[in-house]
Structure formats: C-alpha cells, structure tokens
Backbone as JSON, one array per atom type, in Angstrom:
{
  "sequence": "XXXXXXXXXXXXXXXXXXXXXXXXXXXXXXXXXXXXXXXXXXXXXXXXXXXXXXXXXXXXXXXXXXXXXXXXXXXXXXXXXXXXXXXXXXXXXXXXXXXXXXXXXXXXXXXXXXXXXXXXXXXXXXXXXXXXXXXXXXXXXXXXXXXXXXXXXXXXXXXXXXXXXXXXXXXXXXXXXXXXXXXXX",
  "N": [[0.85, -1.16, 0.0], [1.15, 1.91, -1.27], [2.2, 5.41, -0.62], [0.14, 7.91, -1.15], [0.6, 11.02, -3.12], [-1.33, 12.72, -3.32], [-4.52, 12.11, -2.57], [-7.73, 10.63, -4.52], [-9.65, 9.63, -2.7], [-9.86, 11.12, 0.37], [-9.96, 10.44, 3.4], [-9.0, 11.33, 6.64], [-8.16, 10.02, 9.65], [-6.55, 10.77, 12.61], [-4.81, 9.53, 14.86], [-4.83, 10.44, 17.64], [-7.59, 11.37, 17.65], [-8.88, 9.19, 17.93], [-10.54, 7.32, 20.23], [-9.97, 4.66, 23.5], [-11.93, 2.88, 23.21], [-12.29, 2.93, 20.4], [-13.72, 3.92, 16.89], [-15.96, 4.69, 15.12], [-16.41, 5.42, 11.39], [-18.18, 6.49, 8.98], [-19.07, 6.28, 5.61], [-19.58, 7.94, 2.33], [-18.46, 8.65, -0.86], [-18.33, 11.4, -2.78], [-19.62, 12.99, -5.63], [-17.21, 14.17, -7.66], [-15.2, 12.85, -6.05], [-15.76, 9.85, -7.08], [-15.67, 10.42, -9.73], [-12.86, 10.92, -9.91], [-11.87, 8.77, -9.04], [-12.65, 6.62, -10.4], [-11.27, 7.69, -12.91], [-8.67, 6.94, -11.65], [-8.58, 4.49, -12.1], [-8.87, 3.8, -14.53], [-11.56, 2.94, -15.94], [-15.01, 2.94, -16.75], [-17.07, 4.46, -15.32], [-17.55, 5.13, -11.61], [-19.76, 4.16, -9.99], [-21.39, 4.61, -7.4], [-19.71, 4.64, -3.94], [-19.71, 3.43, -0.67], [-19.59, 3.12, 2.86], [-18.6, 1.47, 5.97], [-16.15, 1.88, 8.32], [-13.93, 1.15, 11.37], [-12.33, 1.97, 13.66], [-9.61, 1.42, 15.67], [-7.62, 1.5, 18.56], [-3.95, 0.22, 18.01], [-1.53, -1.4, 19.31], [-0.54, 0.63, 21.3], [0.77, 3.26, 19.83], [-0.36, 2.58, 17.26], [-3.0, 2.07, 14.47], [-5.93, -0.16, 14.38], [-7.65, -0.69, 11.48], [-10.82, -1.92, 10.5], [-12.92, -2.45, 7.73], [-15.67, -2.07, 5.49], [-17.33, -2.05, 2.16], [-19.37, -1.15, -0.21], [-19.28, -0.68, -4.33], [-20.08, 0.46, -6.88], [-19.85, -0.05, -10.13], [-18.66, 0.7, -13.78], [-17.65, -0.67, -16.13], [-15.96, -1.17, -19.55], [-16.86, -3.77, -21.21], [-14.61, -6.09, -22.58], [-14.8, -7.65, -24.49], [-16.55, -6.72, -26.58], [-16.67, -3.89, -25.84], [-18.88, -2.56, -24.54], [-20.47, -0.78, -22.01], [-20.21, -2.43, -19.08], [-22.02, -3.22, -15.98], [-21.61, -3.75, -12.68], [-21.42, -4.94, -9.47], [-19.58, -4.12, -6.22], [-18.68, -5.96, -3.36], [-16.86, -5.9, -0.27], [-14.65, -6.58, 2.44], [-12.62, -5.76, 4.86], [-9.61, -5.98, 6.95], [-6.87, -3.86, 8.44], [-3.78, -2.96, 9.66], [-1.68, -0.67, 11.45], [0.96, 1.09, 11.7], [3.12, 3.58, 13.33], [5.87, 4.66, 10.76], [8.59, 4.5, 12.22], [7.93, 2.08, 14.12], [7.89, 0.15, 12.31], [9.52, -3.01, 11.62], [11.4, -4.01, 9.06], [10.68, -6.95, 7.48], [12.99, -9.21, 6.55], [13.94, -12.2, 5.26], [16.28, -14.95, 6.78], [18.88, -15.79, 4.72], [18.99, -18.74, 2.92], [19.75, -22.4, 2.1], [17.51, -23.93, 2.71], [13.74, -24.92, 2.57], [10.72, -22.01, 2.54], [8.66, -21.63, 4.32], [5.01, -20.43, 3.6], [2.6, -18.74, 5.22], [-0.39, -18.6, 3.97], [-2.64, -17.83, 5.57], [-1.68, -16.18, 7.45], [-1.61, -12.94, 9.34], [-1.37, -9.66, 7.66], [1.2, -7.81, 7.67], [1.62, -4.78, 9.72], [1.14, -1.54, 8.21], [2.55, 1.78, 7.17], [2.01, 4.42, 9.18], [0.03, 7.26, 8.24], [1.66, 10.05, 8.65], [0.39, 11.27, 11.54], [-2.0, 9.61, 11.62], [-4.4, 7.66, 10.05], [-5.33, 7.16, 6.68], [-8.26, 6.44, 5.56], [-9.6, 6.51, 3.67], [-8.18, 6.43, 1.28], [-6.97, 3.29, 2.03], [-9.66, 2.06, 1.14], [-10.05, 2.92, -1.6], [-8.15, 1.49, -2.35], [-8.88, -0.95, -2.2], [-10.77, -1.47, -3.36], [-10.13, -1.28, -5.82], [-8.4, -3.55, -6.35], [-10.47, -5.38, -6.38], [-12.12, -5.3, -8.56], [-13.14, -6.44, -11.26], [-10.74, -7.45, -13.55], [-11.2, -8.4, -16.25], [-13.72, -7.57, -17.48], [-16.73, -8.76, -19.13], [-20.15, -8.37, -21.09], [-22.39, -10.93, -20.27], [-23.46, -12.16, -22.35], [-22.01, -11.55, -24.6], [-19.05, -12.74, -26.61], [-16.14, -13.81, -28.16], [-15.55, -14.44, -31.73], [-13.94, -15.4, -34.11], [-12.7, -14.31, -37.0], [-13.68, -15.5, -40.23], [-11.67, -16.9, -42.57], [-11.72, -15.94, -45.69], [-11.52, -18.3, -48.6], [-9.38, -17.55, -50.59], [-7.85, -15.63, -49.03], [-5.68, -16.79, -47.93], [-2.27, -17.6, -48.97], [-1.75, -20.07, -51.75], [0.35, -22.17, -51.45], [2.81, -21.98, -48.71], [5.59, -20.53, -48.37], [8.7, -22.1, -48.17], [11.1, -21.9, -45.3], [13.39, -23.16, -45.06], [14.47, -23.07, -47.83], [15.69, -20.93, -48.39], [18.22, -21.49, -47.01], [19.4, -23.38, -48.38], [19.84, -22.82, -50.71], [22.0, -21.03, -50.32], [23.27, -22.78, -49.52], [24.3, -24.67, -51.78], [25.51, -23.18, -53.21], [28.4, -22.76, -51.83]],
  "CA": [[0.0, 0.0, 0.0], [1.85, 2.99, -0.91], [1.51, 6.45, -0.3], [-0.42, 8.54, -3.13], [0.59, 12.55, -2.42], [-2.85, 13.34, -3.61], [-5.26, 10.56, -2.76], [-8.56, 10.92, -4.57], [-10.51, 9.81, -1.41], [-9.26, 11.52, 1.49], [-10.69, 10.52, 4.66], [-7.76, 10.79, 7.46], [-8.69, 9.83, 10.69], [-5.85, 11.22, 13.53], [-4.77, 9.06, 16.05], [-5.14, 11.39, 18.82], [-9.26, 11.22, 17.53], [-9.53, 7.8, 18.51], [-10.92, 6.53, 21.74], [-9.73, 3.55, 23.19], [-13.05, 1.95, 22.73], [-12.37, 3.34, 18.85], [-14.37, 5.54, 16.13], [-16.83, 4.19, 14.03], [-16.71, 6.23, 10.58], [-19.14, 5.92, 7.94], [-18.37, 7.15, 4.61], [-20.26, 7.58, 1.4], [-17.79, 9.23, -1.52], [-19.33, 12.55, -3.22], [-19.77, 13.07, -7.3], [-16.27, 14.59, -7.48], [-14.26, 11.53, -5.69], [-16.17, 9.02, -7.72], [-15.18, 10.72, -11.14], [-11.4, 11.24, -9.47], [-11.03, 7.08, -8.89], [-12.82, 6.34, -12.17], [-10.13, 7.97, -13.69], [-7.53, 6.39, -11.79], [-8.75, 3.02, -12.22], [-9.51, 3.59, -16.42], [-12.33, 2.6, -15.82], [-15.98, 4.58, -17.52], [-17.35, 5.4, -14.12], [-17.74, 4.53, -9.92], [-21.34, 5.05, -9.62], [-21.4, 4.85, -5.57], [-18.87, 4.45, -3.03], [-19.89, 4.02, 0.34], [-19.82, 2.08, 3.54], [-18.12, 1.89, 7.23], [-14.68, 1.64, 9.12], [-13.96, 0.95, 12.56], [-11.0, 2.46, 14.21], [-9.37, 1.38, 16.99], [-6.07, 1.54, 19.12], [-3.48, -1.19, 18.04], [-0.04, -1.11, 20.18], [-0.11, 2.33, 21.77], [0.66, 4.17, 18.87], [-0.74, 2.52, 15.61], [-4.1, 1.65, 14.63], [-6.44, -1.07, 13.78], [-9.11, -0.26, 10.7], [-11.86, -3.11, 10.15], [-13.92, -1.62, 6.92], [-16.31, -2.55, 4.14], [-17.75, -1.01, 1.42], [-19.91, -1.51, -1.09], [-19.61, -0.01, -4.89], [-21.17, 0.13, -8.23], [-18.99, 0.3, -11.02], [-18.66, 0.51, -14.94], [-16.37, -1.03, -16.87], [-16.01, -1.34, -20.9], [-16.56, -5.33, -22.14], [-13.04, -6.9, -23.12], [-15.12, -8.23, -25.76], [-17.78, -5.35, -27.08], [-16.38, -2.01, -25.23], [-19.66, -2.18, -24.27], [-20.57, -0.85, -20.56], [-20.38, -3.59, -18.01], [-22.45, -2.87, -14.62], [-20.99, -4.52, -11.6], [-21.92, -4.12, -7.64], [-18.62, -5.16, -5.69], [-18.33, -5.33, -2.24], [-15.7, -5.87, 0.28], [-14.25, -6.44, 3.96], [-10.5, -5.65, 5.16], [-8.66, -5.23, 8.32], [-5.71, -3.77, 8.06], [-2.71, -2.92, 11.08], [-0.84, 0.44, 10.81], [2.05, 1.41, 12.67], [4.3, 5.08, 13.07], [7.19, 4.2, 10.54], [9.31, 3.77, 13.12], [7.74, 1.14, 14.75], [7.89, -1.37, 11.54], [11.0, -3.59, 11.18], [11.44, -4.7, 7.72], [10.73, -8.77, 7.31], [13.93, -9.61, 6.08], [14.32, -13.69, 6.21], [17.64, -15.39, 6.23], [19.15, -16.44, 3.21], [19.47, -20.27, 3.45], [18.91, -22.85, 1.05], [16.26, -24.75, 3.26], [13.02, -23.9, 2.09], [10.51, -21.13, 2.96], [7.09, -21.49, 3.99], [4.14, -19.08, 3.41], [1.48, -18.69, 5.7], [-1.94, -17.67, 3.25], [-4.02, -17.37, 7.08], [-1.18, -15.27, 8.52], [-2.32, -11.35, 9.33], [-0.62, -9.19, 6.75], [2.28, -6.91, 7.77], [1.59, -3.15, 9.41], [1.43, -0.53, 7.02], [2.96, 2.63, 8.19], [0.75, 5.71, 9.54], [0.5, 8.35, 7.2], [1.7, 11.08, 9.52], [0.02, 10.44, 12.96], [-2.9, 9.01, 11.66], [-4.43, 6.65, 8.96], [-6.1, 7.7, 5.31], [-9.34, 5.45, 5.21], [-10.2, 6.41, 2.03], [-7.15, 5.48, 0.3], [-7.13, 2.21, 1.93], [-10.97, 1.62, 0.6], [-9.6, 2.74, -2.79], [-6.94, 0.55, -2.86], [-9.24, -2.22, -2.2], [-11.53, -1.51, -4.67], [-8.51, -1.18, -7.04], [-8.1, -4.76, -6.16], [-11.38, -6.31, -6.41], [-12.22, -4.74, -9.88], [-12.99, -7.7, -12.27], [-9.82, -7.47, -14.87], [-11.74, -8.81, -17.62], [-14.95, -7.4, -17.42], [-17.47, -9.4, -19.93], [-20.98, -8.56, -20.9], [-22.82, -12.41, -20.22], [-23.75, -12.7, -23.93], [-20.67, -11.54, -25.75], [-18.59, -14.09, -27.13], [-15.35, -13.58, -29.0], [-15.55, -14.93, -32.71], [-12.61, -15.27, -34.81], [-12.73, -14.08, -38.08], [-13.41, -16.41, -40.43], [-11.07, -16.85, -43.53], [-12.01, -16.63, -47.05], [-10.33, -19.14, -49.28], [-8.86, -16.81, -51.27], [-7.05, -14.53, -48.37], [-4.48, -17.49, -47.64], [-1.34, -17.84, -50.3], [-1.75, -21.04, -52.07], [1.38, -22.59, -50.45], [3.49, -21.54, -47.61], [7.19, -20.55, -48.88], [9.01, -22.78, -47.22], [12.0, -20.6, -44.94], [14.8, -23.44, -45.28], [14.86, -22.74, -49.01], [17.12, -19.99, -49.09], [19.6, -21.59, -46.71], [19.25, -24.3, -49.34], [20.33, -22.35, -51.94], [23.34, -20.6, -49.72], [24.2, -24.05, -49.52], [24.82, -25.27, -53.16], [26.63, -21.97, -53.5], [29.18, -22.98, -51.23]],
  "C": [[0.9, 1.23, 0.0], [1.25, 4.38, -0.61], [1.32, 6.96, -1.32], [-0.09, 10.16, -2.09], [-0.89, 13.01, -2.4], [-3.82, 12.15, -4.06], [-6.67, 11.14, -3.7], [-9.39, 10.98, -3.89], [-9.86, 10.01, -0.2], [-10.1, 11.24, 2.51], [-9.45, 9.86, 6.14], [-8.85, 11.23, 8.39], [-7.2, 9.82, 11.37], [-5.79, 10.43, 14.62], [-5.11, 9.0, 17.35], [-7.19, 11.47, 18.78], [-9.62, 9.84, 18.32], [-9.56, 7.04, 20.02], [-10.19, 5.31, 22.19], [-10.43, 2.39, 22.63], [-13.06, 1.78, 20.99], [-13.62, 4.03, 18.47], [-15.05, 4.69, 15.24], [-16.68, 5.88, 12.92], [-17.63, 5.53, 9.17], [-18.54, 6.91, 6.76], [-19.69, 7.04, 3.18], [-19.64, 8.94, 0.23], [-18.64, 10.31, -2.52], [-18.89, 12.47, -4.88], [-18.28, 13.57, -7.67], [-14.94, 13.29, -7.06], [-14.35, 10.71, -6.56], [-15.68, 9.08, -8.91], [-13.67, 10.25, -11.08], [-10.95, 9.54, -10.04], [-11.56, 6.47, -10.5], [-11.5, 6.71, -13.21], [-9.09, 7.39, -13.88], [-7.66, 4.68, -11.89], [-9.09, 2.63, -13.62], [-10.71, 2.71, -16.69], [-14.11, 3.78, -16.28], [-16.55, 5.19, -16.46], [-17.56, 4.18, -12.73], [-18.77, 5.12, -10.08], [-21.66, 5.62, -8.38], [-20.26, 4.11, -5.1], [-19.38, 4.7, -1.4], [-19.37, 2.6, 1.65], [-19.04, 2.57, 5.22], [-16.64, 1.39, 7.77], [-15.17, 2.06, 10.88], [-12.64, 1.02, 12.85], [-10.6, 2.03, 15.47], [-7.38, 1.18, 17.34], [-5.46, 0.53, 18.39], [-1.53, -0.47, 18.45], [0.21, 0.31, 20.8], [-0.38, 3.06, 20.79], [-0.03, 3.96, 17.74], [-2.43, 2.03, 16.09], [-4.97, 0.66, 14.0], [-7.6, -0.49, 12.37], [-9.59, -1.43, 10.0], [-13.17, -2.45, 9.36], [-14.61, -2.35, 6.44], [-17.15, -1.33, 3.79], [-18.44, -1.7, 0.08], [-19.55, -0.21, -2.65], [-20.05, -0.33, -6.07], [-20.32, 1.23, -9.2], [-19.51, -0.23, -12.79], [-18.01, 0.69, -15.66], [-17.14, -1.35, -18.39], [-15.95, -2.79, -21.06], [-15.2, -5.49, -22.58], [-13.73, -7.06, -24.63], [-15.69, -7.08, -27.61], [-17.51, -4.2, -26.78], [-17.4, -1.6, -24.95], [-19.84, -2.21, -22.41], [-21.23, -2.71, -19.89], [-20.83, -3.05, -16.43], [-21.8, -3.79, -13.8], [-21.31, -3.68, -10.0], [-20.37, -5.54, -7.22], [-19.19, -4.53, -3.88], [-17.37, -5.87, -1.23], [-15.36, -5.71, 1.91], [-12.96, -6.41, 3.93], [-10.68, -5.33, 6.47], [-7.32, -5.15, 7.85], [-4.85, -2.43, 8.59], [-1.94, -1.19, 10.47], [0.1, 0.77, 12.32], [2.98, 2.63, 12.35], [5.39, 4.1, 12.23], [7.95, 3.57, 11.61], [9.46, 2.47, 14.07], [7.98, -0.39, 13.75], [9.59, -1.8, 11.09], [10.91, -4.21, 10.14], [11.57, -6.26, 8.17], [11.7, -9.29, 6.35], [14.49, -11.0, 6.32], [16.03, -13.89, 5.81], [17.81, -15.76, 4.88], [19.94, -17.93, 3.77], [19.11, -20.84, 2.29], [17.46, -24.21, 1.67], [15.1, -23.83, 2.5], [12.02, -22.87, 2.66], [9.27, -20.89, 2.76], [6.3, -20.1, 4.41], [3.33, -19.35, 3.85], [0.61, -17.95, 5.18], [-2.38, -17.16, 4.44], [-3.2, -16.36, 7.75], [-1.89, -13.86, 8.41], [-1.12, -10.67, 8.5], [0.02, -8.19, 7.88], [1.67, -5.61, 8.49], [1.99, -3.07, 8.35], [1.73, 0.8, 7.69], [1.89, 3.35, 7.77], [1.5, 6.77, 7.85], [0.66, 9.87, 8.19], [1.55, 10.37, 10.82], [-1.51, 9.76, 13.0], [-3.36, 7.9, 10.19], [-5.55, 7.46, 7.9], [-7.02, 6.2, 5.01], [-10.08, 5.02, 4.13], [-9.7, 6.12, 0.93], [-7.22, 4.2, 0.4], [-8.48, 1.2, 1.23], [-10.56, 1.71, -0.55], [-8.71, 1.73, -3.36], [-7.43, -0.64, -2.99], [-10.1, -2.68, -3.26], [-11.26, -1.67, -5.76], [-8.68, -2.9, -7.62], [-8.9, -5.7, -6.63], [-11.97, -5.7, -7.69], [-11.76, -5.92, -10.82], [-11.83, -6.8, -13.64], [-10.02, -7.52, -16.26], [-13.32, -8.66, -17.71], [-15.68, -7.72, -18.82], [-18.87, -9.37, -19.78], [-21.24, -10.28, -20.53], [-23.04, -12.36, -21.66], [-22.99, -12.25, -24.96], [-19.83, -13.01, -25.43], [-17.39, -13.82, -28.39], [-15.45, -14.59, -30.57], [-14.38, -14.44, -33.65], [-12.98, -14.86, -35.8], [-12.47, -15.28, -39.13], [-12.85, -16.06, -41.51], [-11.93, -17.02, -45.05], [-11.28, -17.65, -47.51], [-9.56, -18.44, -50.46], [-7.78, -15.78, -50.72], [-5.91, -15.57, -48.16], [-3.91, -17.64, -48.96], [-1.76, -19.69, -50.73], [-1.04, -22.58, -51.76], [2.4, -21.25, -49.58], [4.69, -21.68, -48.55], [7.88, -21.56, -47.56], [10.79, -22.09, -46.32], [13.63, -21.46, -44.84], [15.17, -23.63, -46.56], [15.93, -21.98, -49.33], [18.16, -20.49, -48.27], [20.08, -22.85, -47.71], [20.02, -23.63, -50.61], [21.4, -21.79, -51.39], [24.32, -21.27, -50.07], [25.31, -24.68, -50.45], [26.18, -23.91, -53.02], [28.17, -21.58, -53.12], [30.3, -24.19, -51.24]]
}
C-alpha cells in the first residue's frame, strides 16, 4: 500500500481522535471523488462508493481499521467495449504502525526452504503522519477487487473467419534460401 501525495478519497482519521473503545466512521464518496477514482482506475465510471470503518487503538501508537464497502462500477466489455455494470463489495482489516515502529521482514538467506502462511495477518502498514487515510485504503481495495476482464454475459469472442482466397496457395518454405546458400558454397 503505498503512499499517493494526492489521494482521490481523502478521509484521514488522527490518532489522537480515537478513543480507546475506537471511532466508528461511515463514509459515502461525493460526485467529485467518484469521477477522481474512475479515472484512476480507467475505468468509464464509480457510480457509488460508500460504507463503514472501525478504528481502533493497536499497540499504543498505531491503529487497527476493520472496513467494508460496497460499490457500483462501470467497466467497458473486453469483448464489445460495451458498458459492463458490476456491484462489488468488500471487507478488510488492516494494522498500521508510526514508521518507526515497523522492522522490515527480512528472512535469512538459506537454502532450506521457505514457507508461506496464506491465514497469517498481513504486515503493518505505516501511519501516514500520525494518523491513517481510510479512504485510500478503501480505494486501494476496490482497485483490487475490480474484475480485470470485465465481460458482458452474452458476448462471445468470434474469430474471423477466412475466405479461401485470403491465404497464399502454399506456404514458402524458410529453409529454401539456406538451401540455396548451400549449393553456393
């Protein structure tokens, strides 16, 4: 998750705001944001963006955020370039910690090998300042979950079919001319 200087959805929430009990924030992205991430996702438009986060302490200084969000997007067909509607929606938690607090996960170098826990909890992400940007992280997720290959249901790629007249009669064959190098030699 990196940092964007200029997020399209800004919604920082300040450390110092949050209770220990934590902060419920609700969010629902305005005509202006929606265009912004459309843009950055090349995508033809974000219809709605909305939903809730839950803030809370994690280690003293950093903080926990447990979101979801629902949105309604429209993407161009792979097939047709014709609009594709789509409703996604989405849960995350996800740890943040002051820079300073995160130690890079640097394993040994060995040649044993090197297992990967899928179930483990992902990594902190550092604070942005002294608090966390909620609306980037929702963007980023949305980023994520954004079908790749968006396909009306009833398109259907069809090849072009050949006349019999567009193919050459035979194929040249390409070890001919080293064939003829050959004799020459």
């Amino acid at each position: 998750m990196g940092l964007r200087p200029n997020p399209e959805f800004r919604l920082f929430v300040s450390a110092s705001d949050v209770p220990p009990a934590g902060k419920e924030v609700v969010f629902d992205a305005d005509e202006r944001t929606l265009k912004d991430l459309a843009r950055r996702f090349g995508i033809i438009e974000v219809v709605s963006l909305s939903g809730v986060a839950k803030v809370r302490p994690y280690r003293k200084a950093g903080l926990t955020v447990e979101g979801r969000f629902k949105a309604e997007v429209v993407q161009s067909c792979v097939v047709t370039l014709e609009p594709v509607h789509q409703t996604i929606g989405e849960s995350f938690t996800q740890r943040y910690l002051p820079e300073y607090m995160i130690v890079p996960d640097v394993p040994e170098v060995s040649e044993r090998e090197v297992e990967i826990d899928l179930e483990a909890e992902d990594a902190p992400e550092p604070m942005t300042g002294n608090g966390v940007d909620i609306g980037e992280a929702v963007a980023e997720r949305l980023a994520l979950a954004l079908d790749p290959y968006p396909r009306k249901p009833d398109a259907a790629f069809e090849a072009l079919a050949e006349e019999p007249g567009d193919a050459p009669e035979s194929k040249p064959n390409p070890f001919a001319a080293l064939e003829k190098l050959k004799k020459n030699y």
